[in-house]
N, C-alpha and C positions, 0 to 999 in steps of 0.2 A: 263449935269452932275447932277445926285442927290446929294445935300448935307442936306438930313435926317440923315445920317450919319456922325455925324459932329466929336463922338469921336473915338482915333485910337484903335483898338482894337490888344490885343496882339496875336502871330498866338498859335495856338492849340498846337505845340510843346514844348512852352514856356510856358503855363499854366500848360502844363500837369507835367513839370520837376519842376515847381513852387510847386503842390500839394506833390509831391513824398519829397519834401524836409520838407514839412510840415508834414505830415507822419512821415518820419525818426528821427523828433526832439519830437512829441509827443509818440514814441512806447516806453513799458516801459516793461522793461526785470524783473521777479525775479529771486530768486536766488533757484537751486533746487540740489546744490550738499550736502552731511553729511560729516562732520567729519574734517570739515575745522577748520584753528586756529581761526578763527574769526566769530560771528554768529550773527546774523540779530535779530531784536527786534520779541519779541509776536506778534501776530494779537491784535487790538486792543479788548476793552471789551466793550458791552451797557448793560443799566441794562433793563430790561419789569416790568410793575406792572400787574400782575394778579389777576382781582380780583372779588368778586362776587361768590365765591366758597363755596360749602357746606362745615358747620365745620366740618363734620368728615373726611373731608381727610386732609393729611400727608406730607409734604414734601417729606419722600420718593414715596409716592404713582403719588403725578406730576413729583418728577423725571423720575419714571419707564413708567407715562405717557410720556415725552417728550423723554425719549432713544427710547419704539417704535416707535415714529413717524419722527426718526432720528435727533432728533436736540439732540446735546450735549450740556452741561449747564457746569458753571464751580460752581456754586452755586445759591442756592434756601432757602431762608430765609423765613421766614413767620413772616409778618409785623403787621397784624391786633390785632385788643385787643381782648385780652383773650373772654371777654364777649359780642364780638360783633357778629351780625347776622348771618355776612357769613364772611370767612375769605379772606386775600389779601394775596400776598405771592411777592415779589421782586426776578428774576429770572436774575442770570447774565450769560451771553453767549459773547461768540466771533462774532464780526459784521457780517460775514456771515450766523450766524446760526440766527442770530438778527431777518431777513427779515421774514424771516420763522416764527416765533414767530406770525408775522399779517396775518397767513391766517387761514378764519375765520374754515375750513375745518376739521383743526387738535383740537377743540374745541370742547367740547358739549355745547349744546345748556344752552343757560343765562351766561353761564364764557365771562367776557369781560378784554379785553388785552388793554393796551397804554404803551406809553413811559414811566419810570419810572421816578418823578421828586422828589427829595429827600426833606423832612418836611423842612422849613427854619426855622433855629434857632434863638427864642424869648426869651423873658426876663424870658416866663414863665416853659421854659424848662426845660428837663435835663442833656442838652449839657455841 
């Protein structure tokens, strides 16, 4: 008798009904009827910092940039000081449209993109 095999293994129909059950507890349904009494939250919001941008463009002009290239925005601020070099702009989107924001492709060349992290408020603000 070999006993390399020392643990019992369970048979293949057992695991496989094991896995299906695991499946059925992680599958997650949304909801895709209108006009119900009751209605489901927004998609969540992320913000992007944009920035590195020659001063004469416009918040509308990155918006109409960002509608051709299909990402939708829900707002577009423009954060940098008056008299600085090149301007930054704060772009808020819904998490799906978020991803898209990081590829380098929809970009011209030198505009660089990250997460946006909001200034923390010091003593010397004017929060």
């Amino acid at each position: 008798m070999n006993d390399s095999n020392c643990g019992v293994r369970e048979p293949t129909r057992v695991i496989k009904k094991q896995r299906q059950q695991e499946n059925k507890r992680r599958r997650i349904v949304q909801g895709s009827r209108p006009g119900s009494g009751i209605r489901g939250a927004p998609e969540p919001r992320r913000d992007a910092f944009i920035y590195r941008v020659l001063p004469d463009t416009s918040t509308e002009m990155l918006s109409q940039h960002l509608d051709s290239m299909g990402i939708a925005t829900q707002a577009i601020d423009c954060v940098s000081n008056p008299n600085a070099m090149y301007k930054s702009f704060k772009v808020t989107t819904t998490v799906s449209n978020f991803r898209d924001l990081f590829n380098p492709e929809i970009w011209p060349e030198g505009i660089c993109v990250r997460k946006y992290i909001p200034p923390r408020r010091g003593e010397n603000s004017d929060y």
